[in-house]
KESE-744632 format. One record per residue (C-alpha): x, y, z; residue in one letter. Coordinates in steps of 0.001 Angstrom, whole numbers, padded with zeros to 6 digits, always signed. Layout:
<numis>
XYZa...
</numis>
This chain:
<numis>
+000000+000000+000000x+001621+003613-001453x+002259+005392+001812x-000427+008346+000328x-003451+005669+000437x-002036+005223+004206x-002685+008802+004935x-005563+008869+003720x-006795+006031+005359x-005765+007689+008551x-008193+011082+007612x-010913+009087+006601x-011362+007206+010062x-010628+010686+011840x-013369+012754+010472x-015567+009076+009676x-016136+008669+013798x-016744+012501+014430x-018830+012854+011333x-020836+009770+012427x-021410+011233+015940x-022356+014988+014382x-024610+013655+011600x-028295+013579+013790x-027380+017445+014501x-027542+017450+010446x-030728+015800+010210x-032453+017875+013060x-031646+020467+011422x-034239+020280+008678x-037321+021285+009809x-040652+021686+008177x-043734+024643+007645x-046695+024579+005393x-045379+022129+003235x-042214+023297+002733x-038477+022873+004900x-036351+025037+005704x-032649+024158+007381x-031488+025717+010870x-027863+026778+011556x-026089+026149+014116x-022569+024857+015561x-022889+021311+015598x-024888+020891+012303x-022430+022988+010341x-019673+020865+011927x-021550+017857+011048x-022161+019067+007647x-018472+020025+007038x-017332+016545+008629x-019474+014590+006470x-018700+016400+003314x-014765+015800+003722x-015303+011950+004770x-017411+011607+001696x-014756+013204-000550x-011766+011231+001372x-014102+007973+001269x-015062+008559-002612x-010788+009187-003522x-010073+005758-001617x-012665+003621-003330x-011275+004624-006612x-007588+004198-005261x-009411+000663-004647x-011153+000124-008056x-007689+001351-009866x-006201-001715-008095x-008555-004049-009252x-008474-005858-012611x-011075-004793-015267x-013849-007110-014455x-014038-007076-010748x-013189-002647-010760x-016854-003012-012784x-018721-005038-010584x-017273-002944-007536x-017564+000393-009215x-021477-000595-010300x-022090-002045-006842x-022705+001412-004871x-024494+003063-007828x-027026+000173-007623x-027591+000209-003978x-028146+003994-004626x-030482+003807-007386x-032509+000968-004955x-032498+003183-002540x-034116+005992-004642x-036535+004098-005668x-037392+002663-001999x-037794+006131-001262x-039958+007454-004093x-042119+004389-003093x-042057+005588+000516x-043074+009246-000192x-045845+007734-002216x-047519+005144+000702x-046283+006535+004057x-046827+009659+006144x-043888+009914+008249x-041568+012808+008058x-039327+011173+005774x-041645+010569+003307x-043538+014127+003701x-039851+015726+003197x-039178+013942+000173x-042939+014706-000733x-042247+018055-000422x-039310+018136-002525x-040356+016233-005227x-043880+017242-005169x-044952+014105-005620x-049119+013811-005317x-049813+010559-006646x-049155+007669-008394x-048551+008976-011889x-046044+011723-010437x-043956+009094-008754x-044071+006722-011438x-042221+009301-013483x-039678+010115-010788x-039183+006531-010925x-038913+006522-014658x-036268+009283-014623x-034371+007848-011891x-034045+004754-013699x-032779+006593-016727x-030695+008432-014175x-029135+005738-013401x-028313+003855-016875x-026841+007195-018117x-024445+006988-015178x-023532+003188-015841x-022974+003970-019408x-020486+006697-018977x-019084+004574-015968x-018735+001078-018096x-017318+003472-021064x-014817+004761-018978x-013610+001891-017420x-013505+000142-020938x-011719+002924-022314x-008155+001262-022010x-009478-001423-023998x-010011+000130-027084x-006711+001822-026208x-005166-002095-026075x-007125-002363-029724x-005312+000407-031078x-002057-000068-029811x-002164-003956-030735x-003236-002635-034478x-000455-000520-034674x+002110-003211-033057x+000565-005725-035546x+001814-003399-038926x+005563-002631-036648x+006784-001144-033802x+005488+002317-032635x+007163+005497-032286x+006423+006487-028921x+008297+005546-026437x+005874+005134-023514x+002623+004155-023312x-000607+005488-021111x-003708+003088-021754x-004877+003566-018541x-004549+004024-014762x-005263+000419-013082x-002984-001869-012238x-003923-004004-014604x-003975-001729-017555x-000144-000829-016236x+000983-004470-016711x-000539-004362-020371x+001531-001147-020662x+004818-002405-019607x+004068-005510-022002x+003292-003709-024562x+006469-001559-023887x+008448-004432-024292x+007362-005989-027366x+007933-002278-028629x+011013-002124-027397x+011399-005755-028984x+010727-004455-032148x+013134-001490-031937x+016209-003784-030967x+014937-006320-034091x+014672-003406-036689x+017847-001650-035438x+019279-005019-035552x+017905-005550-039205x+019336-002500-039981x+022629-003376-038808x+022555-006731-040372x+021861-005070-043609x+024895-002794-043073x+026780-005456-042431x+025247-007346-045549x+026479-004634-047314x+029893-005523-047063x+029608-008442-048360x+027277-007859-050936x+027368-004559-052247x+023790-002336-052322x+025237-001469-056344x+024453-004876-056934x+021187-005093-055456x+020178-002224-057201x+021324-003420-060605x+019069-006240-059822x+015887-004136-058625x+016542-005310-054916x+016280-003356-051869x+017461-005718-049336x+019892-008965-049041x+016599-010768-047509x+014868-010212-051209x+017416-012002-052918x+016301-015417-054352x+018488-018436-056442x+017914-017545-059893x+017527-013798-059720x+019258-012311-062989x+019117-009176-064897x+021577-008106-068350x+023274-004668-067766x+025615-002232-069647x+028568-002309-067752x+032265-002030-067022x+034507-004499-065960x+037671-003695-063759x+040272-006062-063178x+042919-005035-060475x+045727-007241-059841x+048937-006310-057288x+051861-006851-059244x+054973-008423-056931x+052554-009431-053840x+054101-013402-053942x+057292-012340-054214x+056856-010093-051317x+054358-012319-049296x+057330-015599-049838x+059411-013495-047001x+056404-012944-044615x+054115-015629-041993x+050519-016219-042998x+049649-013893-040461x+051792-010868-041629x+050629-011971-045408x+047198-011384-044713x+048058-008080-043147x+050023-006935-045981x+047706-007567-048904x+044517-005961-046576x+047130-003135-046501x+046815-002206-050035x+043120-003811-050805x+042240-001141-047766x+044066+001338-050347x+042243+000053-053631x+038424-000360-052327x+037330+002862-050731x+038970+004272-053969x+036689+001934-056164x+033964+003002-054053x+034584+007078-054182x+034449+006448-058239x+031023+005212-057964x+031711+001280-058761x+031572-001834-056273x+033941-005209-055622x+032185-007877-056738x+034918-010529-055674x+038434-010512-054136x+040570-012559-056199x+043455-013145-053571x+045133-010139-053728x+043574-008808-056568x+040397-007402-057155x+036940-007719-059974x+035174-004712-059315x+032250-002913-061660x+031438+000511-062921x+028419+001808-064622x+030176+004186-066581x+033737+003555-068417x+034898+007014-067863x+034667+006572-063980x+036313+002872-064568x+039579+004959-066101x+039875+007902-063599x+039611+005059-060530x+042947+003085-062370x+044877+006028-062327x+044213+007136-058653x+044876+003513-058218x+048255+003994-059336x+048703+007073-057588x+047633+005849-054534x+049972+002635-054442x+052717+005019-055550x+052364+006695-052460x+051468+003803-049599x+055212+002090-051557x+057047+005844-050390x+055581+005168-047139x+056547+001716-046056x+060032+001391-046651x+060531-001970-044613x+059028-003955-047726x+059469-003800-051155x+057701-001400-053946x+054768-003249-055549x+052305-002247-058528x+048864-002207-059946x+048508-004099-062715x+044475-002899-064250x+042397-004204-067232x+039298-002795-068456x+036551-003560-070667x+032918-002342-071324x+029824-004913-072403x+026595-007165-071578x+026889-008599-067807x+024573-010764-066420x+023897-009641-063054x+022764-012604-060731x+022445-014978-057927x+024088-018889-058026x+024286-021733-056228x+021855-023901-054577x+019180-022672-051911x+021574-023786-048318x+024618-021446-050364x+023681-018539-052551x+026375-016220-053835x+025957-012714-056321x+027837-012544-059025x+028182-011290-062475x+028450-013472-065626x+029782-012489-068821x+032421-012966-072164x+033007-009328-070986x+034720-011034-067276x+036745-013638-069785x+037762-011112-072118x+039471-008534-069028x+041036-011804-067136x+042583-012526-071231x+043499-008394-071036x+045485-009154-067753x+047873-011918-069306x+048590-008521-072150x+048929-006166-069134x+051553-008922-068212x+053284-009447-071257x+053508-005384-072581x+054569-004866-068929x+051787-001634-068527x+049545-000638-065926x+046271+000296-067547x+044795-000904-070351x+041451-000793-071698x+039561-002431-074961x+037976-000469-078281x+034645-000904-076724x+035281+001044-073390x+036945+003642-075729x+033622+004196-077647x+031390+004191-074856x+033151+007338-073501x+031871+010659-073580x+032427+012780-076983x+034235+015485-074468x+036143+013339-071900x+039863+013749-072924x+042816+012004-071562x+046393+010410-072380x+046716+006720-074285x+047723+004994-077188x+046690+001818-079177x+048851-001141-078301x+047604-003950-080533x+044872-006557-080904x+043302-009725-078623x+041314-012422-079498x+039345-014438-077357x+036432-016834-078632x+036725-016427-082360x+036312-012300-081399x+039214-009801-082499x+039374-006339-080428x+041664-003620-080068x+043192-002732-077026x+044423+000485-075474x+047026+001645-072976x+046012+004653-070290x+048882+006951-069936x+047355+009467-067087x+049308+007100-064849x+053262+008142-066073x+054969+011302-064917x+054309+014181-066843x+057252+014089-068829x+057384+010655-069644x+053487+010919-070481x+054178+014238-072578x+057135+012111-074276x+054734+008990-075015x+052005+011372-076015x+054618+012779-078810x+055538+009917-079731x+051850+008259-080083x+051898+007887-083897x+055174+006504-084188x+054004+004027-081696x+050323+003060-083224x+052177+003178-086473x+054821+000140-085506x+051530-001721-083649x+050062-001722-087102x+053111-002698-088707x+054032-005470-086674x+050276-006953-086857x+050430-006893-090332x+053575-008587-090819x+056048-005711-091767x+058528-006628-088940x+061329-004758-090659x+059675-001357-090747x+057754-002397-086548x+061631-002725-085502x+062194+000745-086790x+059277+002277-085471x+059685+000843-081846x+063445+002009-081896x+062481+005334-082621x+060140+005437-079931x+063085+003648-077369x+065235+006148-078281x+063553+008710-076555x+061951+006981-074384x+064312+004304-073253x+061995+002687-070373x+058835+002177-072345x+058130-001340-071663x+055641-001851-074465x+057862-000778-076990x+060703-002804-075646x+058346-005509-075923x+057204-005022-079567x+061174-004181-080702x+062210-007559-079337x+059247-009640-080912x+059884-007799-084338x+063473-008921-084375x+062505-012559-083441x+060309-012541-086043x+062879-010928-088363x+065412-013933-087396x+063205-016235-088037x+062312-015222-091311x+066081-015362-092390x+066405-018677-091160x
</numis>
């Protein structure tokens, strides 16, 4: 019992025995003349009235302290209790001032001017609907919190609400349903921030660029067989010199290392608006939706290894090695229903793995085919050159070298030198070996590090010796 019901406990019983002692000094106070009543004042009725009016009030606060405490069905029978012995009581006495002659019966006579049968018979008619207006708005507000439960459990039912308390109503019981209902909100707050940070977390393994390229909004929507063809660019990204560096570390400090630079490499992929698709070891498939952001991403690439090699001294320099093409990809999920994985699918994937082995062999950094090239913006201008032809699967395309990535006066030099350099490409494809050899020591003569060239000079004089032989 709250330690405020205790007090007033203790005020009710000490005006209740005073009150109870005063209260004939209230009744003899009425007093009646030619069929009307008039009330005399005096000390003791005034004190009686005053004691009786503040044990009603204290005795009225406590019984609804008392029905508050009560569960819904036994706060209605308690609560409609009283009001029925009242409204019995009313009518006992409109059926007393209607038969009997005693002064109770003449007061209430007088009061209601009841006269006969017909008079009381409406009193009694009003009381009674006296007294079903007052258990109507009595049962509909004790029933209130239930339709307050109704709502609530609606809006639980579509997800959890925003509020963060509830007030349904003031018993104890309805506080129980409130601190339940609190806690399967609550419940659903932890589950959807928990949703939320499984989908983050999702995200990291399977990029939201993918589900959006297939129309998804959410890891959960994913299903075996989900596929849709795209216009995209490939982006192959492969760290030149990692095994010969990662022979000389543990499997411990090998794992660090290549995070080291794919740490490096995927934000940048990211900032260029394209996603990983798959980490190849310590290289990287990653795709674009636009060529042109494909390009500018190798060359910060480049830049950015360039740097992280100035910066950690203890191990030795490594490189970027990048391919890039532009097609059809099938963007989809495989697998079997206990293991799904996203992936993409396409002769475009084949075709940039073939472009690595040429980024290999020509010894460049970034090269891209003839179809990125056209799908480029009119206006987008930057360094390269053509550097010969690939075929793969009976196709034959021409492929391109990025030079944003050399120093600026090795770039200018290349740049100079660009149609000397197409010119012995074209030469050596088409057999004239003598005049490719030419061309390529031209460009080596100026440029006496340009691998590609190197390359091309040395395959034109094997193919010069063995044409003498």
């Amino acid at each position: 019992m709250k330690s405020s019901t205790k007090v007033l406990l203790v005020l009710f019983f000490l005006t209740f025995i005073p009150a109870l002692v005063l209260i004939k000094y209230v009744f003899e106070g009425i007093n009646f003349s030619n069929n009307n009543f008039y009330y005399v004042f005096n000390g003791y009725n005034i004190a009686g009235l005053v004691l009786l009016g503040v044990n009603i009030f204290l005795g009225a606060w406590l019984y609804i302290r008392f029905l508050k405490s009560l569960k819904l069905s036994k706060a209605i029978f308690f609560a409609s209790f009283p009001i029925t012995i009242i409204y019995s009581a009313g009518l006992f006495l409109i059926a007393t001032a209607l038969n009997l002659q005693n002064e109770l019966a003449i007061f209430l006579q007088t009061i209601l001017k009841i006269n006969g049968f017909y008079n009381a018979l409406l009193w009694a008619v009003l009381w009674t609907l006296v007294y079903l207006l007052v258990m109507f708005v009595l049962y509909a507000y004790l029933c209130r919190p239930v339709q307050r439960v109704e709502k609530l459990a609606l809006r639980l039912s579509d997800g959890r609400v925003r509020e963060e308390n509830f007030n349904i109503g003031t018993s104890k019981q309805f506080k129980d349903i409130e601190a339940s209902f609190e806690k399967i909100n609550y419940n659903y707050k932890e589950k959807e921030n928990m949703v939320k940070q499984t989908d983050l977390e999702a995200q990291k393994f399977i990029p939201k660029q993918f589900l959006k390229f297939l129309g998804k909004s959410s890891i959960t929507d994913l299903e075996l067989g989900n596929q849709v063809q795209k216009h995209a660019t490939t982006f192959f990204c492969d760290i030149v010199s990692s095994t010969k560096v990662s022979s000389s570390l543990s499997l411990e400090e090998n794992f660090n290392f290549i995070n080291s630079y794919l740490n490096i490499v995927s934000p940048i992929i990211r900032k260029h608006d394209g996603f990983v698709d798959k980490y190849l070891g310590d290289g990287i498939l990653a795709v674009f939706p636009r060529p042109e952001n494909a390009i500018e991403c190798a060359t910060a690439v480049c830049r950015a290894i360039e740097i992280k090699n100035r910066s950690q001294k203890s191990l030795p320099d490594v490189d970027a090695r990048i391919s890039i093409h532009t097609g059809e990809i099938i963007f989809g999920v495989v697998g079997e229903e206990e293991r799904k994985s996203p992936t993409i699918i396409s002769d475009v994937v084949n075709l940039a793995s073939k472009m690595e082995e040429i980024n290999v062999l020509m010894g460049t950094k970034i090269i891209f085919s003839k179809e990125t090239l056209n799908e480029l913006p009119a206006k987008y201008e930057f360094a390269y050159r053509y550097i010969g032809l690939i075929t793969t699967s009976g196709e034959t395309t021409a492929l391109f070298e990025c030079l944003e990535n050399y120093p600026r006066k090795k770039r200018e030099r290349l740049l100079h030198l660009k149609r000397v350099f197409e010119e012995g490409v074209r030469q050596f494809h088409d057999g004239k070996f003598l005049q490719a050899r030419s061309s390529f020591k031209e460009v080596l003569r100026y440029v006496s590090d340009d691998k590609a060239s190197y390359v091309y000079f040395n395959k034109a004089c094997d193919k010069i010796e063995e044409d003498i032989s």
